[in-house]
N, CA, C and O atoms as a CHARMM CRD file, in Angstrom:
* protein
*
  348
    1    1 UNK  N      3.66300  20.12300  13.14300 PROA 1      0.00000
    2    1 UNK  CA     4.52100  19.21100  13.86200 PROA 1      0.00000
    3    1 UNK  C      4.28000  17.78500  13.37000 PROA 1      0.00000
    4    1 UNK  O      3.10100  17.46700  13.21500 PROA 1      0.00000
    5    2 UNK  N      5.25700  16.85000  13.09300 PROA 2      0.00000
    6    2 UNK  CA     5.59300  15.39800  12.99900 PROA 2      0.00000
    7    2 UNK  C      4.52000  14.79800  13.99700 PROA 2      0.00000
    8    2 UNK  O      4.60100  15.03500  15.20300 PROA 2      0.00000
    9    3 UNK  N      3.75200  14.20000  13.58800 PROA 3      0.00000
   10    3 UNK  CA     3.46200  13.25200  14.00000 PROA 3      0.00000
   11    3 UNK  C      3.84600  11.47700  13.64100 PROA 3      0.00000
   12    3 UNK  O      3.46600  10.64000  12.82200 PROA 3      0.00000
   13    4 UNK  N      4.94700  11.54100  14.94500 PROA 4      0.00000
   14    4 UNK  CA     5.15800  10.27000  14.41200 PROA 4      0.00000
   15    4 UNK  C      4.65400   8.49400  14.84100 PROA 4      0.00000
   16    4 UNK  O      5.12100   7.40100  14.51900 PROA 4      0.00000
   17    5 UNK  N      3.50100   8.91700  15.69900 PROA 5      0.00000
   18    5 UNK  CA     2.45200   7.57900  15.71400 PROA 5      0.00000
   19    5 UNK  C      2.26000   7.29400  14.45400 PROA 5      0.00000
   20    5 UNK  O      2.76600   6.22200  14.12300 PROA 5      0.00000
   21    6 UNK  N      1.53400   8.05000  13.36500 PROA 6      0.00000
   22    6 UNK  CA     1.82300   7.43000  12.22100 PROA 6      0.00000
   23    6 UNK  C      2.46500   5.87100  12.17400 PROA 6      0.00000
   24    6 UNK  O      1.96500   4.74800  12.25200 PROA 6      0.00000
   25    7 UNK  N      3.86000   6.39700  12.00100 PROA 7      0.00000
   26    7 UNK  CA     4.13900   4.66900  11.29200 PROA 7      0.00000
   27    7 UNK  C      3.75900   3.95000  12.51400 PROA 7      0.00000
   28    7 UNK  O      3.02300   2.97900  12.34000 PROA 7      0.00000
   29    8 UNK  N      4.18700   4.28800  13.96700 PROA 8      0.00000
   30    8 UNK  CA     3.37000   2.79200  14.29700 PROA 8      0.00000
   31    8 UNK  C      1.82800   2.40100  14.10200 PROA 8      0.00000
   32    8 UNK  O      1.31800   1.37300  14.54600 PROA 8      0.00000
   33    9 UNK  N      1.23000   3.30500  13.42800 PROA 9      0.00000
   34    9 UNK  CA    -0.11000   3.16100  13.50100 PROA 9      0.00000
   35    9 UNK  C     -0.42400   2.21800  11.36900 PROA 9      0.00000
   36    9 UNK  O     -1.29400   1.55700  10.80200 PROA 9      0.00000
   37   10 UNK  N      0.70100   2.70700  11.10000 PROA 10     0.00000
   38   10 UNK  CA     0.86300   2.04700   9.68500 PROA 10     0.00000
   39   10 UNK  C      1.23700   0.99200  10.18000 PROA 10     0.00000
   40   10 UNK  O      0.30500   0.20700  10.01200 PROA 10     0.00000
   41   11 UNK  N      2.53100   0.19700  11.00300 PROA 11     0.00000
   42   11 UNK  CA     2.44600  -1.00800  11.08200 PROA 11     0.00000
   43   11 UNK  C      1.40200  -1.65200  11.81800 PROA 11     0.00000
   44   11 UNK  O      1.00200  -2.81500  11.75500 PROA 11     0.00000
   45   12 UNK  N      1.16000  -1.02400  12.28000 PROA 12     0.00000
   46   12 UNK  CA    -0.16300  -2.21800  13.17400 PROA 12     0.00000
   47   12 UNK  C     -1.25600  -2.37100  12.12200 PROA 12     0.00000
   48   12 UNK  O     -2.08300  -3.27800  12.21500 PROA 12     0.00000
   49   13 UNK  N     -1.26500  -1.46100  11.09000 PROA 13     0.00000
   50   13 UNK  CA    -2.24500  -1.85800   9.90100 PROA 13     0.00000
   51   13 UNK  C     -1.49300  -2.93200   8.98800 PROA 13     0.00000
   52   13 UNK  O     -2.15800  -3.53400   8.14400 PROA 13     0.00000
   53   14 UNK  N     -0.56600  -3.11000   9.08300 PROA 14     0.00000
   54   14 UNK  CA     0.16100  -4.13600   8.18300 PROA 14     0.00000
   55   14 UNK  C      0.24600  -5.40300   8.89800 PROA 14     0.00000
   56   14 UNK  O      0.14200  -6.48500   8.31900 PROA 14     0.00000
   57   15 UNK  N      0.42200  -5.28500  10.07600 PROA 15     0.00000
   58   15 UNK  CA     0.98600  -6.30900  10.95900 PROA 15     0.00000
   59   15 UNK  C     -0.42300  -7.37000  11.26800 PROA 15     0.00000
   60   15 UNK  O     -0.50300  -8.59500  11.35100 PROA 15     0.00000
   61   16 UNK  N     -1.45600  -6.26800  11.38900 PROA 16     0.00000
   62   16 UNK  CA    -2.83500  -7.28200  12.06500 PROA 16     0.00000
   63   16 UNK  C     -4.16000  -6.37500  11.66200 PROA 16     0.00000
   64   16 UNK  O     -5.03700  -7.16200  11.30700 PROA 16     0.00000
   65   17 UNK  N     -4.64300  -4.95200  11.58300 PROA 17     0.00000
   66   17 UNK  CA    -5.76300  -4.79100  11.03900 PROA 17     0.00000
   67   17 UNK  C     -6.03800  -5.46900   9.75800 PROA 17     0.00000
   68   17 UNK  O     -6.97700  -6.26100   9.66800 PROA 17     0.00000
   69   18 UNK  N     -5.03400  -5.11600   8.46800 PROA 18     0.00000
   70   18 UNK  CA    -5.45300  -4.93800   7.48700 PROA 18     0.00000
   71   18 UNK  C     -4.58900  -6.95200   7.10900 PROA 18     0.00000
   72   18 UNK  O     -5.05500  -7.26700   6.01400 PROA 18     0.00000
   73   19 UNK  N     -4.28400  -7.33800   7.27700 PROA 19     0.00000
   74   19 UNK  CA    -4.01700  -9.06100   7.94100 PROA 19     0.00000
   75   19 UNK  C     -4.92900  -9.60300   7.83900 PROA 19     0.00000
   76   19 UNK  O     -5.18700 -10.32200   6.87300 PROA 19     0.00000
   77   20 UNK  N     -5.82300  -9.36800   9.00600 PROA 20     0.00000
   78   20 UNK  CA    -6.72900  -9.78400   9.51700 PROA 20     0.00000
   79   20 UNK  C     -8.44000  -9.64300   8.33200 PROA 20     0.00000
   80   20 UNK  O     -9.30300 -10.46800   8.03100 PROA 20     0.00000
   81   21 UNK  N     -8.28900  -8.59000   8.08500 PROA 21     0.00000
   82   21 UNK  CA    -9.60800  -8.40300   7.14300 PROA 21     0.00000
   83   21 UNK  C     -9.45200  -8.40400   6.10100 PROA 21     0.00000
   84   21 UNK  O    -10.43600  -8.20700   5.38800 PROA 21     0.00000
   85   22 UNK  N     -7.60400  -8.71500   5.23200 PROA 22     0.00000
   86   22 UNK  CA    -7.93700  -8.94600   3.78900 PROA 22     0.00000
   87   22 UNK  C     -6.83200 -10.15900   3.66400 PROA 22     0.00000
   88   22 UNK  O     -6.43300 -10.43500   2.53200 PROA 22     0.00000
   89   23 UNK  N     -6.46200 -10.69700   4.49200 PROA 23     0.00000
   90   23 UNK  CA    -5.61700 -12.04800   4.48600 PROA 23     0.00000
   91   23 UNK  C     -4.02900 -11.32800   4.11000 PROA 23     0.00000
   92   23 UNK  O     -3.75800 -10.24700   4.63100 PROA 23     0.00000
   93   24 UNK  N     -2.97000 -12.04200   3.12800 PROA 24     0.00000
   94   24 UNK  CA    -1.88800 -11.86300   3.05800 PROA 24     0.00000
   95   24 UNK  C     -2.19000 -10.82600   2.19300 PROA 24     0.00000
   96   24 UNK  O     -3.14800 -10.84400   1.42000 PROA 24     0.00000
   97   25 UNK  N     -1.12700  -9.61700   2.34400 PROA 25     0.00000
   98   25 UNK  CA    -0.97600  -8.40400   1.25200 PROA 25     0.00000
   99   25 UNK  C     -0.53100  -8.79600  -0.11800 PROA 25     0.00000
  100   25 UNK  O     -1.04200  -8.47700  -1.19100 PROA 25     0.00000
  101   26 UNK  N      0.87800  -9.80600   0.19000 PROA 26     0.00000
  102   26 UNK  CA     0.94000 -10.41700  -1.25700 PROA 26     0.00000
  103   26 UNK  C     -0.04200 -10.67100  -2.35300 PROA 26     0.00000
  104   26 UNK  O     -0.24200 -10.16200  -3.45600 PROA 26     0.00000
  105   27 UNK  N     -0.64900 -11.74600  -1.58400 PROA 27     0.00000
  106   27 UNK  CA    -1.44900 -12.60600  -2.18600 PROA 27     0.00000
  107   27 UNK  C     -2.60900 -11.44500  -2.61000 PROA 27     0.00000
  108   27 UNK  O     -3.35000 -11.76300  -3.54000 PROA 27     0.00000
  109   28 UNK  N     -2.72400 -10.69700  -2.25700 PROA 28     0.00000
  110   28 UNK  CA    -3.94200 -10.29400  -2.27600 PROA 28     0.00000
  111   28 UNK  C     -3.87300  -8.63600  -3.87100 PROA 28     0.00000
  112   28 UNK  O     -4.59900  -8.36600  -4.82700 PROA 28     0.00000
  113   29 UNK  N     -2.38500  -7.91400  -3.19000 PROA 29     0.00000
  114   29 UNK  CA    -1.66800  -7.60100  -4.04200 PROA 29     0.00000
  115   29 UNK  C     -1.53000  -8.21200  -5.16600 PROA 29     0.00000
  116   29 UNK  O     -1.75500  -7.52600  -6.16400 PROA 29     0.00000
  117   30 UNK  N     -1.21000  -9.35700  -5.33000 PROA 30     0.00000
  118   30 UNK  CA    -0.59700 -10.45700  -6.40300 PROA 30     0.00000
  119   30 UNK  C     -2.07600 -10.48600  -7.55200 PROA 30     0.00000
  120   30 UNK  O     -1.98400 -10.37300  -8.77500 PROA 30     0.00000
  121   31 UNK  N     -3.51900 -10.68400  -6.69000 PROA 31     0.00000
  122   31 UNK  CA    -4.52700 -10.70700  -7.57700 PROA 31     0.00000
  123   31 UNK  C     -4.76700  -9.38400  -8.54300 PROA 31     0.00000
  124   31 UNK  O     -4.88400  -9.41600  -9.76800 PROA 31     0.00000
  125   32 UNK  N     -4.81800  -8.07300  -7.59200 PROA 32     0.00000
  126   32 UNK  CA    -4.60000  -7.47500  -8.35800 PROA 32     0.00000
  127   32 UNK  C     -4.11800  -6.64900  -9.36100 PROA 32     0.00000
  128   32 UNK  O     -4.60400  -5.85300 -10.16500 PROA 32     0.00000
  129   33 UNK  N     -2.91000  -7.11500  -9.04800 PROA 33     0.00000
  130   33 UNK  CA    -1.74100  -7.07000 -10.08000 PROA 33     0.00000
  131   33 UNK  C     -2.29800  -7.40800 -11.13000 PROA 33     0.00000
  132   33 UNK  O     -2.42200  -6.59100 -12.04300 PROA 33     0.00000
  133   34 UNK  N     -2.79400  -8.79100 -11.24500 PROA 34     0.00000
  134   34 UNK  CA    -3.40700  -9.59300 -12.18900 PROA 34     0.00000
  135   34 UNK  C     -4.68900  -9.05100 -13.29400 PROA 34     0.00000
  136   34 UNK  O     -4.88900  -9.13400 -14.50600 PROA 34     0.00000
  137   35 UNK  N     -5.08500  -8.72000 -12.63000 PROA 35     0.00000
  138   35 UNK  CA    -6.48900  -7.64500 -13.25800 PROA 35     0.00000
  139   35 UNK  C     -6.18000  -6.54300 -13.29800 PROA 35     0.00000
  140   35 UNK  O     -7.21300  -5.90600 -13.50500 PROA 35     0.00000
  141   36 UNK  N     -5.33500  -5.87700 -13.22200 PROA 36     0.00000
  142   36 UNK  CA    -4.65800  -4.44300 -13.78200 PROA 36     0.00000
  143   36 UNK  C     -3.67500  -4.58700 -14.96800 PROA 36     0.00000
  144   36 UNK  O     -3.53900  -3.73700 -15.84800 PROA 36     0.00000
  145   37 UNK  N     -2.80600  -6.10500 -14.87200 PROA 37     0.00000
  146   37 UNK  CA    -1.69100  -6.40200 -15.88400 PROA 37     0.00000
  147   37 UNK  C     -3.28900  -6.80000 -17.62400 PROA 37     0.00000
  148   37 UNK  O     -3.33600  -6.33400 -18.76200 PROA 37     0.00000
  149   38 UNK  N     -4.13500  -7.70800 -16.96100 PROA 38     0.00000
  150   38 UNK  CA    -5.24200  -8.00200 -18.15300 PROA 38     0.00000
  151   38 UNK  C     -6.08000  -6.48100 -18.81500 PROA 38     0.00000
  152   38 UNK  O     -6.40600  -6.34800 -19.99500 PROA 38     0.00000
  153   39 UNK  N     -6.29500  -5.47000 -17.74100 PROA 39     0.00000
  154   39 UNK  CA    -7.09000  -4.63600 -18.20200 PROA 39     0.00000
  155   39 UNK  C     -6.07800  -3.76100 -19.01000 PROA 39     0.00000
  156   39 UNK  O     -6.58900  -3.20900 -19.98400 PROA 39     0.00000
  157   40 UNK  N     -4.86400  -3.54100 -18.82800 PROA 40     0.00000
  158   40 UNK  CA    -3.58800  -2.39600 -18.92600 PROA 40     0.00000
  159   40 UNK  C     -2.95400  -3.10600 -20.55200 PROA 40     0.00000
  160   40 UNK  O     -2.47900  -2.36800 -21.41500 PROA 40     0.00000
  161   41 UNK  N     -3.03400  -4.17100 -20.67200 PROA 41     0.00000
  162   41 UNK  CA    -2.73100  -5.23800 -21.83600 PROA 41     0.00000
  163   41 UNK  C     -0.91600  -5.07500 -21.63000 PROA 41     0.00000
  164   41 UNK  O     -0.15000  -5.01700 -22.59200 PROA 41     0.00000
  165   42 UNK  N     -0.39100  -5.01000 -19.90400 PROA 42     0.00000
  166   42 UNK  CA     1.16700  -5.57500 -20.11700 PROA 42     0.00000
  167   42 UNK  C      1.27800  -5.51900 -18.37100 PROA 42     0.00000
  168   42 UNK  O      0.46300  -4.94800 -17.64600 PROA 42     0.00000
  169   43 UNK  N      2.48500  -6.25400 -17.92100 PROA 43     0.00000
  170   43 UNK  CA     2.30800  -7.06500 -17.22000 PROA 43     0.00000
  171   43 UNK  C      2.47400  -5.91800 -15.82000 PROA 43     0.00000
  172   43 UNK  O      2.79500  -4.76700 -16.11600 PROA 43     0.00000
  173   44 UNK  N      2.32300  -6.14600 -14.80300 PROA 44     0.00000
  174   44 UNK  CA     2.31600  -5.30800 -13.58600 PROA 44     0.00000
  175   44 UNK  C      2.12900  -6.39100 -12.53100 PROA 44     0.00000
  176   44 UNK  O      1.33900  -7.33300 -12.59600 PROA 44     0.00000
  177   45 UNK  N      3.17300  -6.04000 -11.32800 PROA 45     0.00000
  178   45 UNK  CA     3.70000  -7.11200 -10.71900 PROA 45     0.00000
  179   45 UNK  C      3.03200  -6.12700  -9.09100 PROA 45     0.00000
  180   45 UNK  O      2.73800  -4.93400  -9.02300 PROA 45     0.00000
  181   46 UNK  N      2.97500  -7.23500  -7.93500 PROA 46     0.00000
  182   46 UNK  CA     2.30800  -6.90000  -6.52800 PROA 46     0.00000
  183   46 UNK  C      3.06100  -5.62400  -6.16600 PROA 46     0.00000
  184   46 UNK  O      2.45000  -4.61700  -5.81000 PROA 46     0.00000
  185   47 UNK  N      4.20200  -5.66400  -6.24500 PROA 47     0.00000
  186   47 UNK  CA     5.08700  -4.66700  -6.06600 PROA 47     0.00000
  187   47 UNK  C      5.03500  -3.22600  -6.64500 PROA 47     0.00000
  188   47 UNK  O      5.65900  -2.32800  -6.08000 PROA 47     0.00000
  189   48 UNK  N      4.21700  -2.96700  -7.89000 PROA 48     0.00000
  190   48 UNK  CA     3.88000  -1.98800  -8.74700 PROA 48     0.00000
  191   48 UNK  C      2.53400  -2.03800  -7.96300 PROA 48     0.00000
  192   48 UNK  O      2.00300  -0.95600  -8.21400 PROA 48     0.00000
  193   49 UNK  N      1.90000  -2.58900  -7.32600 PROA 49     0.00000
  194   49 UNK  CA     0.29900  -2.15700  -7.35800 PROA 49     0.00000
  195   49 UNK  C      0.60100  -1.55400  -5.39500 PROA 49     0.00000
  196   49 UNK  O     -0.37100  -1.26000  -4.70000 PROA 49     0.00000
  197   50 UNK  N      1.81300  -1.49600  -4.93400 PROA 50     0.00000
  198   50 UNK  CA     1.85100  -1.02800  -3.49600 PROA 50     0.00000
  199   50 UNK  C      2.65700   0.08400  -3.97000 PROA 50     0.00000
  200   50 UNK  O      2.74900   0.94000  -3.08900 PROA 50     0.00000
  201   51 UNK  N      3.38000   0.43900  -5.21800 PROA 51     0.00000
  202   51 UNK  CA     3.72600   1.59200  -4.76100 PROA 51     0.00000
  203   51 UNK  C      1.91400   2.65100  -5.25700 PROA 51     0.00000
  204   51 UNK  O      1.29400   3.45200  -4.55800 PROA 51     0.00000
  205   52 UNK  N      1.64000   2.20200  -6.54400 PROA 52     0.00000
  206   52 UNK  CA     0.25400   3.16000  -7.26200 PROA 52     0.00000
  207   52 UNK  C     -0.40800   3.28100  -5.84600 PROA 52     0.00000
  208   52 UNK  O     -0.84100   4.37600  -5.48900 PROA 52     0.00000
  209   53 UNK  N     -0.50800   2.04400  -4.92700 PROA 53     0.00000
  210   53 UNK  CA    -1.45700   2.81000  -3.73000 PROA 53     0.00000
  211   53 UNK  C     -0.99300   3.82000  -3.42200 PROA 53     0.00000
  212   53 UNK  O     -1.55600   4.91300  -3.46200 PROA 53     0.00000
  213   54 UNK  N      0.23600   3.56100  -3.02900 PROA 54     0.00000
  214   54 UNK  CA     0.65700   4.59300  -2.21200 PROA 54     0.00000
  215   54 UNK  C      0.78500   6.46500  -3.10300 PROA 54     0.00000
  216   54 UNK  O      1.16800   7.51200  -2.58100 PROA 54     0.00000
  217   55 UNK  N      0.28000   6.21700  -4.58400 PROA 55     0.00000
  218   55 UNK  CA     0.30800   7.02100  -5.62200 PROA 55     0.00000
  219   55 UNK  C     -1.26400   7.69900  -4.94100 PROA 55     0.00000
  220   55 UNK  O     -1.57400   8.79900  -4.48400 PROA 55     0.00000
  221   56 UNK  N     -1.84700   6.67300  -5.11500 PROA 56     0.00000
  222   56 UNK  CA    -3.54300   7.57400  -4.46800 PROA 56     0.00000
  223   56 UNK  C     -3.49100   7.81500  -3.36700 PROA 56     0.00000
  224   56 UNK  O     -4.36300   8.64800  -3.12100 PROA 56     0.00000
  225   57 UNK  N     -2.82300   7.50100  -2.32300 PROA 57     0.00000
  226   57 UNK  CA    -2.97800   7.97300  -1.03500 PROA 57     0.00000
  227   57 UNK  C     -2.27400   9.06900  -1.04500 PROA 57     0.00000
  228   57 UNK  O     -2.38100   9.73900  -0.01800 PROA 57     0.00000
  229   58 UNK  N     -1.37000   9.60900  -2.12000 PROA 58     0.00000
  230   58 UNK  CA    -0.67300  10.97600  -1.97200 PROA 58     0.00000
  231   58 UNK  C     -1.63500  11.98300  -2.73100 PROA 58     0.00000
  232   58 UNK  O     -1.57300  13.16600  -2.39500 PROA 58     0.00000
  233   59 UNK  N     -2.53300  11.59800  -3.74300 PROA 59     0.00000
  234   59 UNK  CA    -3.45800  12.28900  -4.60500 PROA 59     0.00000
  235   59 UNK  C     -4.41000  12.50300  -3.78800 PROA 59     0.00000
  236   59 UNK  O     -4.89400  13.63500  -3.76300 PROA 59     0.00000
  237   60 UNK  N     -4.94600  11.43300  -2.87300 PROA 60     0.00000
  238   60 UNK  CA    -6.04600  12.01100  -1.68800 PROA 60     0.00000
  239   60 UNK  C     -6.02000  12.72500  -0.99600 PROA 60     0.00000
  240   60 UNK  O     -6.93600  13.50600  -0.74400 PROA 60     0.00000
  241   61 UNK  N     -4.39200  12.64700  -0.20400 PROA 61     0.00000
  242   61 UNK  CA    -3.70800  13.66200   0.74100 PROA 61     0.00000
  243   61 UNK  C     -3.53400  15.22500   0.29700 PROA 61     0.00000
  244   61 UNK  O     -3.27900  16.20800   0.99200 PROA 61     0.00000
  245   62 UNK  N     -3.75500  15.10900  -1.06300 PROA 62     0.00000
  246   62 UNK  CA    -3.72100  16.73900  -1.62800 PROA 62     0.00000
  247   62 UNK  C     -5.01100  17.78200  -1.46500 PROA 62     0.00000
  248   62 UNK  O     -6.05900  17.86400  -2.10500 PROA 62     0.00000
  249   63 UNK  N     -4.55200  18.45400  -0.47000 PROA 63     0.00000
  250   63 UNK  CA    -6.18700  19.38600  -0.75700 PROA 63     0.00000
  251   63 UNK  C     -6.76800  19.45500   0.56300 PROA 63     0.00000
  252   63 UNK  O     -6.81800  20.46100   1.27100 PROA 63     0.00000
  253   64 UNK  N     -7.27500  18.10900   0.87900 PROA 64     0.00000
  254   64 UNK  CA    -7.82600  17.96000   2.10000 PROA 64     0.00000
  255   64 UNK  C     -7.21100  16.52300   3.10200 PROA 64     0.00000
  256   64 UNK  O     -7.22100  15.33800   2.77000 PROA 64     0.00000
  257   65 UNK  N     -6.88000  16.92700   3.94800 PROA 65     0.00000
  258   65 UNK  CA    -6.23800  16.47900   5.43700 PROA 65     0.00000
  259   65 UNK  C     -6.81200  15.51100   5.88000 PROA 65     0.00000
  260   65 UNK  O     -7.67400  15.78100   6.71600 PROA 65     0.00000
  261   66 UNK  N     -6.68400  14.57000   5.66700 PROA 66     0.00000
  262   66 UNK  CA    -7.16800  13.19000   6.19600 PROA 66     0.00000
  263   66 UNK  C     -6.29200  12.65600   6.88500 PROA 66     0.00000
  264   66 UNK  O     -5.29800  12.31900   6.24100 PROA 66     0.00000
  265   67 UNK  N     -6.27100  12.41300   8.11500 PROA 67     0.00000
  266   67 UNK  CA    -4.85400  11.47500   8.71300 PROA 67     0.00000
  267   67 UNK  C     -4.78900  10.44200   7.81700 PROA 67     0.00000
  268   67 UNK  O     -4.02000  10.54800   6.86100 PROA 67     0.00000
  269   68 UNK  N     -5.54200   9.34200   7.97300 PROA 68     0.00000
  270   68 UNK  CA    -5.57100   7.77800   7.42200 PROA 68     0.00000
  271   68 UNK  C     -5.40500   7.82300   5.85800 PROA 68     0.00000
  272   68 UNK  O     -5.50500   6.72900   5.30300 PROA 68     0.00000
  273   69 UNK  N     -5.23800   8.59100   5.29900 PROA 69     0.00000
  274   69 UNK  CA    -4.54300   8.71000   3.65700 PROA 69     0.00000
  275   69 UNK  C     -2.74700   9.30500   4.03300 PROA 69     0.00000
  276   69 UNK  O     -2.12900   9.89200   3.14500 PROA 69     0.00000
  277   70 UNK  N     -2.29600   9.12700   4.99700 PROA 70     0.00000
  278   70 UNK  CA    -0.86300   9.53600   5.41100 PROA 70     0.00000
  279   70 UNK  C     -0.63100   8.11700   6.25100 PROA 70     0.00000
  280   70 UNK  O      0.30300   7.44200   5.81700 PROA 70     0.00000
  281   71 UNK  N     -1.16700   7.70800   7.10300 PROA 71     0.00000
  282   71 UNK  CA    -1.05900   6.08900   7.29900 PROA 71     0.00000
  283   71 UNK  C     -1.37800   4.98000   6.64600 PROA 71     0.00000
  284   71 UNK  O     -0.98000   3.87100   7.00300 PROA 71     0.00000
  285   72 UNK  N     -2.28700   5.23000   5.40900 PROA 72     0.00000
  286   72 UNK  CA    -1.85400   3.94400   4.55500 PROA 72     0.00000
  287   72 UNK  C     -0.87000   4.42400   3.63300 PROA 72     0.00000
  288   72 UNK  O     -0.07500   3.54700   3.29500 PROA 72     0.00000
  289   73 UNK  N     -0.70200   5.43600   3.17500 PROA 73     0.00000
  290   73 UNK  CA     0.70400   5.75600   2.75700 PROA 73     0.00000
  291   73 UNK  C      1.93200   4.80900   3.09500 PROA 73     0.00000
  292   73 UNK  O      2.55900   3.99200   2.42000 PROA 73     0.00000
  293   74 UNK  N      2.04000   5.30800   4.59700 PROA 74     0.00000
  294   74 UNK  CA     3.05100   4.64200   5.27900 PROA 74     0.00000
  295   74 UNK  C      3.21900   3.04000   5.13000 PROA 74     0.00000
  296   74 UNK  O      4.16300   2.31700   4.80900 PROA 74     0.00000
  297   75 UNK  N      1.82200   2.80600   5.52400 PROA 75     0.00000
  298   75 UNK  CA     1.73800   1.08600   5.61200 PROA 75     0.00000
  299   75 UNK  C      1.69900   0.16400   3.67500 PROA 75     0.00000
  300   75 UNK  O      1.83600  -1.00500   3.31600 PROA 75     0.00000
  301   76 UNK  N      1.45700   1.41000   2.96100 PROA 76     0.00000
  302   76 UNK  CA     1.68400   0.58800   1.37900 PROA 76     0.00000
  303   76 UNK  C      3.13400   0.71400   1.03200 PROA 76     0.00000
  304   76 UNK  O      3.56800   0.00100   0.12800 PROA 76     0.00000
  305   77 UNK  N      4.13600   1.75900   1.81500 PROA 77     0.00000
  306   77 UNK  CA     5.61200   2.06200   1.38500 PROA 77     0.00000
  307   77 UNK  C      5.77500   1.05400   2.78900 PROA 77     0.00000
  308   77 UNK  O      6.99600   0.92900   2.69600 PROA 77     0.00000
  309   78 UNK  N      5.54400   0.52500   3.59400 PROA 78     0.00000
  310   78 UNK  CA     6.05700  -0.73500   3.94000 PROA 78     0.00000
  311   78 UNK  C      6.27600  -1.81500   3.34600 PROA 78     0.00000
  312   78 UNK  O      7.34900  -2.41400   3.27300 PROA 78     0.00000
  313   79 UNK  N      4.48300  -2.32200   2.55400 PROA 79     0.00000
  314   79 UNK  CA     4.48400  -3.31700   2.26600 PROA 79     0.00000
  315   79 UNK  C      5.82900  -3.58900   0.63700 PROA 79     0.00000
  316   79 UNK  O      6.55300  -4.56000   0.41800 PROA 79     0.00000
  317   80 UNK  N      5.66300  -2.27300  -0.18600 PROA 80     0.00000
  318   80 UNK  CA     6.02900  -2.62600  -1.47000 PROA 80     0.00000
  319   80 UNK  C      7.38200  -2.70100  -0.64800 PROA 80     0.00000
  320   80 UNK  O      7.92100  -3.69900  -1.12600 PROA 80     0.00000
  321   81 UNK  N      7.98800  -2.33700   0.04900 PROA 81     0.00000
  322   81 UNK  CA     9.47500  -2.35000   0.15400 PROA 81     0.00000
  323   81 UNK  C      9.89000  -4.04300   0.34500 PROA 81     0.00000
  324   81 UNK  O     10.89100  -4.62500  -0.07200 PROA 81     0.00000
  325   82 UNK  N      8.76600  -4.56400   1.10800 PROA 82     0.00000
  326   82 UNK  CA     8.99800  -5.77200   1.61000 PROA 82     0.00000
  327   82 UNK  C      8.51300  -6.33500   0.15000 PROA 82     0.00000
  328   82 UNK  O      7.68200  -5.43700   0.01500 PROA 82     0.00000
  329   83 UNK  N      8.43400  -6.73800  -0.48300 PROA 83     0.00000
  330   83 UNK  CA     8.09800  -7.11700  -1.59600 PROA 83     0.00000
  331   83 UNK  C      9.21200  -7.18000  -3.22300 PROA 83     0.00000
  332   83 UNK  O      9.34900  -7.93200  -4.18800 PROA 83     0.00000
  333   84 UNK  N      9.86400  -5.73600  -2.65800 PROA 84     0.00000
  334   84 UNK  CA    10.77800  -5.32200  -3.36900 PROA 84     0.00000
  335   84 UNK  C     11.75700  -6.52200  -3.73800 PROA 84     0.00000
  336   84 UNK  O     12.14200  -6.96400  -2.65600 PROA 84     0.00000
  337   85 UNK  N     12.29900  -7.20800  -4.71000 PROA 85     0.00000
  338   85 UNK  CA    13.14200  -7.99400  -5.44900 PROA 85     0.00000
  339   85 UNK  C     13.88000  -6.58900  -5.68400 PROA 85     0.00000
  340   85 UNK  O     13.48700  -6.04800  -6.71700 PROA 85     0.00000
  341   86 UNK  N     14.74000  -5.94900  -5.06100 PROA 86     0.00000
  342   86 UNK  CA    15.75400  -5.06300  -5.01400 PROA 86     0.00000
  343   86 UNK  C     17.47700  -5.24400  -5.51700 PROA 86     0.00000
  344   86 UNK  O     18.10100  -4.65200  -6.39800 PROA 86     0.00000
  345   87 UNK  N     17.90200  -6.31100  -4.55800 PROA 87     0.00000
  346   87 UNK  CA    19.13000  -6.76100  -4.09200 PROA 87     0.00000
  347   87 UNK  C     19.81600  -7.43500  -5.42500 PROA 87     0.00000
  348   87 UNK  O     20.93700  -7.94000  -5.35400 PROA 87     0.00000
């Protein structure tokens, strides 16, 4: 069965846990963008480094059942969306 606390439990990690203990996602995203674009030798933008999270939180989720690798899921396909230069 759906559990759908999930996403509110992903936004409240976006909104104020994860806020609160690592400052702005951008910004913080944005650094390591930066040190993945230098180590990778081409460029990778904040927006590429929220979806790859959300790439390991689906590789973690394989196998063994962790709730909180299905809620930062949720809360990294928040953030990259908001981030997204889409339109």
């Amino acid at each position: 069965m759906t559990d759908w606390r999930i996403a509110a439990d992903a936004l409240d990690l976006v909104q104020r846990d994860r806020q609160r203990d690592y400052g702005d996602a951008a910004h913080n995203l944005g650094r390591i963008a930066g040190l993945w674009s230098a180590y990778l030798g081409h460029q990778v933008d904040d927006h590429d480094v929220a979806q790859m999270m959300v790439l390991v939180k689906v590789s973690r989720s394989k196998g063994n059942y962790r709730r909180d690798n299905y809620v930062d899921a949720v809360a990294y396909t928040l953030i990259a969306e908001g981030l997204c230069d889409c339109d």
